[in-house]
Every structure is written in structure tokens, then in C-alpha cells.
N, C-alpha and C positions, 0 to 999 in steps of 0.2 A: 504493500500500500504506500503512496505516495503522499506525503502529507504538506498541504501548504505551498504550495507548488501552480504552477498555472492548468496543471489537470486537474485540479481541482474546480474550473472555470468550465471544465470541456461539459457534463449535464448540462448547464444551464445553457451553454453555447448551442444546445442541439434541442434543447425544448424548445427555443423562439421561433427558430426559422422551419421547423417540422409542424409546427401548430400553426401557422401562419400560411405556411405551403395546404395542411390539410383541410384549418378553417375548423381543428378542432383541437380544445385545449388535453384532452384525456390522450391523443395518438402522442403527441409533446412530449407530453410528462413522462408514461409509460416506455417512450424512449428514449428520456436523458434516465431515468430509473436502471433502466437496464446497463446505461454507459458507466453511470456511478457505483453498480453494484461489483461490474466486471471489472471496475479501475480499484475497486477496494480488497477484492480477490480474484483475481484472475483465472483460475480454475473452473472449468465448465460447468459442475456442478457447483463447485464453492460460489458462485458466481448467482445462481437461481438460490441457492440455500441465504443468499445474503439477503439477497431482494424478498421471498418469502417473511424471512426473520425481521426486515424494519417492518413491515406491511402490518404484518400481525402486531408487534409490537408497540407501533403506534397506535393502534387502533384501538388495543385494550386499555388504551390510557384515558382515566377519569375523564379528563376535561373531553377527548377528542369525542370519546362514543355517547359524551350528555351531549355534542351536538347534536351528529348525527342525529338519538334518539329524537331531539328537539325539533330537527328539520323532519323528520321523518312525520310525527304527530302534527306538526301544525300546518303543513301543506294536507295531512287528512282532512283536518280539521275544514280547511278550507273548500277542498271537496265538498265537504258533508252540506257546509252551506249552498252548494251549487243544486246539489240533489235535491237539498228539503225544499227549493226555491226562493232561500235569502236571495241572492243575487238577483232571479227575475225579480221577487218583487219590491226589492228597493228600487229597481229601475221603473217598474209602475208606479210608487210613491211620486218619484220626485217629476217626472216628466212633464205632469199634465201642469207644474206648476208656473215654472218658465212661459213667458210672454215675448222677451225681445234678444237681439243678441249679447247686448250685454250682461243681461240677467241669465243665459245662458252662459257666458265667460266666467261669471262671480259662480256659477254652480259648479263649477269645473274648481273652480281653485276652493270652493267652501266644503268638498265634497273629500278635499286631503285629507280631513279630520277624521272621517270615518274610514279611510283606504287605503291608510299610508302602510299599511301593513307588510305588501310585498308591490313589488312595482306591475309583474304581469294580474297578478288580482286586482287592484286599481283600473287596470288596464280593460279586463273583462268585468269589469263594473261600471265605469267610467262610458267605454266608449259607445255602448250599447244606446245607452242616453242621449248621445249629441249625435249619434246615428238619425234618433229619429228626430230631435229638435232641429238639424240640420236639413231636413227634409222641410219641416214646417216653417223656420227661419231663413232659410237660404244663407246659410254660412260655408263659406269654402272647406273642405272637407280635408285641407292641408292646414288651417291655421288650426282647424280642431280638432288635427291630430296633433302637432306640435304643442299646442296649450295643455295637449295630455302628457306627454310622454314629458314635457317638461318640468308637471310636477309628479310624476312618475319615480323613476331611478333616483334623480336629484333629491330627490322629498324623503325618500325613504335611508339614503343615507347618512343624513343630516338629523334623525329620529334614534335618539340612545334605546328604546325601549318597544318592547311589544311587536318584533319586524322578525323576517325569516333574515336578516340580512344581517343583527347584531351580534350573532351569535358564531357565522363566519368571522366579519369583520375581526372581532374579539380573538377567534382562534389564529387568523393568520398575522396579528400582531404579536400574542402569544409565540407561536414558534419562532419569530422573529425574533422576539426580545430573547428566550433562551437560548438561540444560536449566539448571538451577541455576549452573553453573557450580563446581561441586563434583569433585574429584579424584581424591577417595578412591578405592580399590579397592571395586566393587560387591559382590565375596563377601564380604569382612569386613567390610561394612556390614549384609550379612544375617547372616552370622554372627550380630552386637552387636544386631541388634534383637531375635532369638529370644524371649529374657525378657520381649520386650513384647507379644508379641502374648497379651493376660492372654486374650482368649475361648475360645483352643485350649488353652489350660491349666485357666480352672476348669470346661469344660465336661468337658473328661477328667474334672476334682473328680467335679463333680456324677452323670458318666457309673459313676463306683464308687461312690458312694451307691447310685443304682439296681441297681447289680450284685448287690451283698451285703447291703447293709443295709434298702431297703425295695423291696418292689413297682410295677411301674409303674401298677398298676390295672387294673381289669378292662377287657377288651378290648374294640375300637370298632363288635362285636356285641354287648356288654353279657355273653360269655361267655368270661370270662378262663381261658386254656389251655384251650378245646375246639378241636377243628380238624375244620372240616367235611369236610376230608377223612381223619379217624383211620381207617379201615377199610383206605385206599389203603397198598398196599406201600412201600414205603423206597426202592424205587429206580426206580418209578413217579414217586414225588416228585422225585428226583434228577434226571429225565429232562427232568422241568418249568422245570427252571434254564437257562433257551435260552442265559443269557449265558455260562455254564461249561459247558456240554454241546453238543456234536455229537449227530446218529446215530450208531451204531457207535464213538460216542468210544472209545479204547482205554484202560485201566486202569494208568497208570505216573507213578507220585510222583514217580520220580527226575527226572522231563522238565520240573519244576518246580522242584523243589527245586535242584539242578544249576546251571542258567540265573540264579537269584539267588542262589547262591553264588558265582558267577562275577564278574558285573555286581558284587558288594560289594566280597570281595575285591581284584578288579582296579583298583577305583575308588582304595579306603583304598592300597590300593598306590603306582598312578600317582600319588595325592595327595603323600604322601609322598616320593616319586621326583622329582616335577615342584619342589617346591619343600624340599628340604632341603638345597641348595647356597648357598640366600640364608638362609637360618634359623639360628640358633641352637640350638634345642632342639627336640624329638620334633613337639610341637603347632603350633608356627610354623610347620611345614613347611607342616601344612594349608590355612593363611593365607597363604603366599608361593605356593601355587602357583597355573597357571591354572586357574581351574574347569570353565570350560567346554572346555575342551582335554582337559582329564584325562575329561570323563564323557563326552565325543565319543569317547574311544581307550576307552573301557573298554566301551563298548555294542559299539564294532565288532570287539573281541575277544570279547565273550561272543556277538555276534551269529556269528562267524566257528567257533569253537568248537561253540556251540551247533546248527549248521549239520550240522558235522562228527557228532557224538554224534547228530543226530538221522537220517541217511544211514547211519550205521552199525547203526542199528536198521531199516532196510530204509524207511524214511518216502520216496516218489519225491519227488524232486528239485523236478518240476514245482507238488506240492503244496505243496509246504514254501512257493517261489515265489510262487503265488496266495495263500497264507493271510498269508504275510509284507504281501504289500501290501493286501492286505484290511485289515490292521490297521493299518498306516502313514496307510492311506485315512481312518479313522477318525477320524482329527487332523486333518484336512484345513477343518475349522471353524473350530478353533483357532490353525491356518496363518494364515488368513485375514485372523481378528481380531488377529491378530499385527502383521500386513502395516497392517493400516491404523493399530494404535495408534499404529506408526513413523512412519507417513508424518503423519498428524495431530498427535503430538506434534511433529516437526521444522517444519510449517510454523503452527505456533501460536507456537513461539519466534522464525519469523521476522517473528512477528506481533508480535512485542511482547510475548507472556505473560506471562512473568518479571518484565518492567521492570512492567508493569502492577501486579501480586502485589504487588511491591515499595515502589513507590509509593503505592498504595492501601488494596489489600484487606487485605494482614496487619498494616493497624496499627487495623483495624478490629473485631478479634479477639483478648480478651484473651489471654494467656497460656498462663493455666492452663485454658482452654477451648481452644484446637486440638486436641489428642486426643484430648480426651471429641466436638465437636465433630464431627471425622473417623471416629470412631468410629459418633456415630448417622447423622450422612449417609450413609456406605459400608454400613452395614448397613440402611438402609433402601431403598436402592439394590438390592445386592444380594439382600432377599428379596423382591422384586421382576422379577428378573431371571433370579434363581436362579442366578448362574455366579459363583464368588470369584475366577475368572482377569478374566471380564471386568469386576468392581470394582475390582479391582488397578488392572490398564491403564486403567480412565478416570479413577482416585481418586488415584494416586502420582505424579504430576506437579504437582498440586494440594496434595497432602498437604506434599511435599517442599518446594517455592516456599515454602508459609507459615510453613513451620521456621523454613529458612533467614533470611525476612525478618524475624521475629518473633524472631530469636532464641530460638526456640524449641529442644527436644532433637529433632534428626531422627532417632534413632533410634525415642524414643518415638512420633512423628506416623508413620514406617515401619508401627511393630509394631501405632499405629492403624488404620492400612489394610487389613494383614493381617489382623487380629483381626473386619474388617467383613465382608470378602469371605467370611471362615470359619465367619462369622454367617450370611450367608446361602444359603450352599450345606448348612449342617445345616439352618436350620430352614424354608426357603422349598418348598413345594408342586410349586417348577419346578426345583427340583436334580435333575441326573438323576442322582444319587448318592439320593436321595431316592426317586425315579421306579423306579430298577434297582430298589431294597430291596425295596419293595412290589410289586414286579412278582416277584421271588422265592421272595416270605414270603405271597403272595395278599393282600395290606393294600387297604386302601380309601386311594388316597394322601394325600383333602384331609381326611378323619378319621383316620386316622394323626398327620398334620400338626399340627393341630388340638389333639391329645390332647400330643402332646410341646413344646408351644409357651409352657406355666408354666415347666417347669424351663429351658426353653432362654434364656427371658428373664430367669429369676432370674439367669444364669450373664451372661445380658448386662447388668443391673446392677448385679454386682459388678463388672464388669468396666466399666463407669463410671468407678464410683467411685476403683478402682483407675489408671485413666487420670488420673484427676483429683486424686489426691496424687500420684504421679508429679509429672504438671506441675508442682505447687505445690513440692514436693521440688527437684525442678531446677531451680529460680527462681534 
């Protein structure tokens, strides 16, 4: 084994350009995995015995399988709301209520509160709605997908609590910080970087310019607000939303609404429960306690709960069952790519990773350029990849090491990573956050793309820039 060394660089050297060539973060991984396992023992079988033995090893680890578990339940969970017909019928709720297009816009942005949960759930909640008010308002069917997607990803990043996202986040900081050799607590390291991550922030900016103030432009038919289908009924349209709609879906807001009142509450609660015995004051609490313990007991409360309420409206058992794991199933990508960031980040430290960073790389990179730096690599990564989870997991072990050694702020080189992967799941062609919209909204996806690709890189170089006094600031 080679330790400290520039083969210690060669993984990650062949995850970027094989996930980018595939357009998928899991073929990457799986095979800078395999370069790192045969670089740490070279022996054919020692080689598979290596890579089996991080896989497994990480995986049985406390923090890593409470995600999972956590990702796994609460994408059911979400399911379950589809089947009882939360989802159709919040969209029958709100619909009939909206009159013009701006009271359509403010519904869009007032509608974060109850959605900010995952960005594709938002997404098959959200667009359903402006589907059909779009129809009845004549609003171009690009500006109202952009006002979605914009507080979509961005919104939900920017949200410490109650999200499928906090709980990644959390873990790829984590492995970061103990490759580093860094101590800190990983949730109030996410916490502290929030304010950095500037792309989720001035894209929001930019996403209420569009809302109220100007037009997106005419549409990428060249006929802004017609809709080839205006003749089609309302609830014809409605039926075409495959990702919020069953057959026979049933019409009940409260099977929605309910379930994430639940999941919040119980979170904000157990937060404060878990840690107000080591705190000082109301806020602290949320900082001492554990995070991922508290959103693991609060999913299998509302999971448990929601169970109950949905048996007591007559929903068979069996169903409830199948659709739970149907949707649990659904992460199962994301499992995956999980499973090997672990195993590939622990055997790249045995590789020498860090000590190499440290030695070499970060004294090769000014300062005040790591973040802006981290910034366009991660974002041109991921709009190429299209997946902001899987830029995270291949960009924050890299990100973190260079802080570290540079002396750099690791919060800001954090909230650069964040800010890349947020980059490329808005504006990349392969987001399937991107892919759902247009699949909803009838869009053409690589002119959709296309058409929202000015403002989306104005937002990413202010967001530069902003990296780049930062830096210069924390010197």
C-alpha cells in the first residue's frame, strides 16, 4: 500500500470523469472503489476482500444505517401520502382559490411552508396546481416552472430540519470532518455553513425577480401562455401528473397535511427534548442534540401515527404495506451511492488522502480561490451529472482537506460544495427534479433548460464573486 502519495488522488481522478462520461454518479464511484481497493492491496482476491470489508463496515456504522433507515421511512412515508390522496387533495384545496397571476406566484412561494420537505415532493405537489391555474390564467408554462424549481432544491437546502436532505447533508460533512481529523459536531457545522451556501440564496433573489417583477419570456414554442392543451378539462390535466396521481386516487388534504404536521412538530420537539439538559438557553438545545436520533424517532412516530389515521379511514393494511415500500424502494439509488461514498472515502484515507492534500495540493491553491474554486469544479460536475447529493459525496472530502490545510474557512469551502451541487441539480438537463417539472408542465426539457440557463448563471456569478470576498474577508 502506498500511503500519501499522489495514488492516492488516482479514485477520485476516475470517479469525475466516468460519472460524467456515464451521467451516473453510482458507475463513478463503484469504479474509483474498485481502483482504491486494488491500490491498497493489490492481490486479486485481497483486492474484492478489501472493497467487500469497507462496504460492510461502513455501513454497520451507527450514524451511517440511522440514515439510511431514515431515508428509507420517510420517502414511504411520502408514498403513503400519495396513495391515501394527500397530495390530490391539497391540490383540490388550494386551486379553486387563486384568481390572478400574481396570487398565483405568492401561492407558489407560500406553499414552501408546507413542501419544503424534499424538492421532487414539492415538485409533484407544486406543479400539479399551476398546471391547471396556468391553463385558466394564461401564465407561460416556463416562468412557472422556474418559480418552482426555484424554491424547490434551493429551499430545501437552506431548511436544518424535517427534509430527506438533512440527514445526507449531515453524513457527508461527517465523513469529511473524520477524514480530516476534525471533531466538531457535524450538525452544527451544517448548521454554521447555511449562510454560505450564497447559490441557494441568490437564486431564491433572482427566482422573485421573475415572480413579480419581470416575465420569463415567451415560451420555448415561441407562444408564451398558450397551452396546446386549453380546451382539455382541469382535471383531465390533473390526471396527467403520474407522479401525484393514482387511478381512483381519493380526494383528502388532511392525509397530507397531517403527516407533515407531524414529522415537524415531533422533530422541533424531540430536538429540543434530546438536547436541553446540556444547553443553556431555548436555541442551544437544537445544537446539543442528536440529529440524527431525533429525525430517526420522529419519522417512526409520524410513520406509526400516520399508519394509525390512515387504517382508521378504512385504507387495507396490505396497501398501505406495498405502497410504503414502493417508496422506500425508490431510494434505493441513493442507498447505494451512499454505501460506496463510505467505503471509498475510508479506504482513500487509508490511502494517504489527507496527508497527500496536506503536503501538497493545498499549498498549491491560493486562499482566496478555494471557494470560488470548489464552487466552479462542483458545479460543473454536477451539471453534468445532474445529482447535488452525488457532488456533495464526491466534492466534500476534497473540499474539507483543502480548508483544513490551507487554512482556509471550512465553513465557507462546506457552503462551496453545497452551493455547486444546488447549481447543478437547478440548472443541469439531467436533474430529475428538472426531468419531473417538464414531465408535469408538458416542457420540452433541453429547451426548457436552455431558456432558464442566463438567469441561472447570473445567480452563479454573483455567487462567485461572493465566494471570493468571503475568502478575502477571512484572510
Amino acid at each position: 500500500m502506498i500511503e500519501g502519495s499522489w495514488i492516492s488522488l488516482l479514485p477520485f481522478l476516475v470517479v469525475i470523469p466516468v460519472s460524467i462520461i456515464t451521467r451516473q454518479v453510482q458507475p463513478g464511484l463503484f469504479a474509483g472503489l474498485i481502483l482504491a481497493s486494488f491500490l491498497k492491496n493489490s492481490n486479486i482476491l485481497g483486492g474484492i476482500q478489501t472493497m467487500i470489508s469497507a462496504i460492510v463496515a461502513n455501513l454497520v456504522k451507527s450514524n451511517n444505517i440511522r440514515i439510511i433507515i431514515f431515508l428509507y421511512i420517510f420517502a414511504g412515508i411520502i408514498s403513503l401520502t400519495k396513495m391515501t390522496g394527500g397530495i390530490k387533495g391539497f391540490v383540490h384545496l388550494v386551486r379553486n382559490i387563486v384568481k390572478t397571476k400574481r396570487a398565483a406566484m405568492l401561492l407558489t412561494w407560500f406553499t414552501t411552508m408546507g413542501t419544503f420537505s424534499d424538492p421532487d415532493f414539492r415538485i409533484v405537489t407544486v406543479a400539479p396546481i399551476m398546471k391547471v391555474l396556468r391553463q385558466r390564467l394564461q401564465i407561460s408554462a416556463q416562468q412557472i416552472g422556474f418559480v418552482i424549481e426555484a424554491t424547490s432544491n434551493p429551499v430545501v437546502v437552506l431548511v436544518p430540519i424535517a427534509t430527506a436532505f438533512v440527514g445526507y447533508m449531515v453524513s457527508v460533512i461527517a465523513t469529511s470532518l473524520q477524514q480530516a481529523g476534525i471533531t466538531d459536531a457535524p450538525y452544527r457545522v451544517y448548521i454554521q455553513s447555511i449562510p454560505f451556501n450564497f447559490f441557494a440564496v441568490t437564486i431564491l433573489i433572482v427566482g422573485l425577480y421573475y415572480s413579480f417583477f419581470k416575465d420569463f419570456g415567451p415560451g420555448v414554442d415561441g407562444r408564451s401562455g398558450q397551452n396546446p392543451n386549453l380546451q382539455q378539462g382541469e382535471e383531465e390535466l390533473l390526471e396527467e401528473c403520474f407522479r401525484a396521481y393514482e387511478k381512483d386516487t381519493p380526494v383528502k388534504p388532511w392525509n397530507l397535511i397531517i403527516p407533515l404536521i407531524m414529522v415537524l412538530i415531533s422533530t422541533l420537539f424531540l430536538s429540543w427534548w434530546d438536547g436541553h439538559r446540556q444547553a443553556v438557553g431555548f436555541f442551544e438545545a437544537f445544537l446539543k442534540a442528536d440529529a440524527l436520533g431525533v429525525m430517526l424517532e420522529a419519522v417512526f412516530i409520524t410513520l406509526i401515527l400516520s399508519l394509525l389515521f390512515f387504517l382508521l379511514q378504512g385504507f387495507p393494511m396490505a396497501k398501505l404495506v406495498t405502497h410504503f415500500v414502493r417508496g422506500g424502494n425508490e431510494l434505493v439509488s441513493v442507498i447505494i451511492m451512499l454505501a460506496l461514498i463510505w467505503a471509498l472515502s475510508a479506504i482513500a484515507e487509508d490511502l494517504g488522502f489527507s496527508k497527500y492534500i496536506a503536503s501538497h495540493v493545498a499549498g498549491l491553491i491560493p486562499h482566496a480561490f478555494i471557494a470560488p474554486a470548489l464552487f466552479i469544479l462542483g458545479g460543473f460536475i454536477s451539471y453534468f451529472i445532474g445529482s447535488s447529493w452525488g457532488t456533495w459525496g464526491l466534492l466534500m472530502p476534497l473540499g474539507v482537506a483543502l480548508a483544513q490545510q490551507s487554512e482556509a474557512n471550512i465553513l465557507l469551502a462546506i457552503g462551496a460544495v453545497f452551493s455547486s451541487g444546488t447549481f447543478g441539480a437547478f440548472a443541469s438537463p439531467l436533474s430529475d427534479n428538472t426531468v419531473t417539472l417538464c414531465t408535469i408542465l408538458n416542457l420540452d426539457v433541453m429547451a426548457y433548460a436552455r431558456l432558464k440557463l442566463k438567469p441561472t448563471l447570473i445567480a452563479a456569478g454573483i455567487s462567485i464573486v461572493l465566494f471570493g470576498i468571503a475568502s478575502f474577508i477571512g484572510r
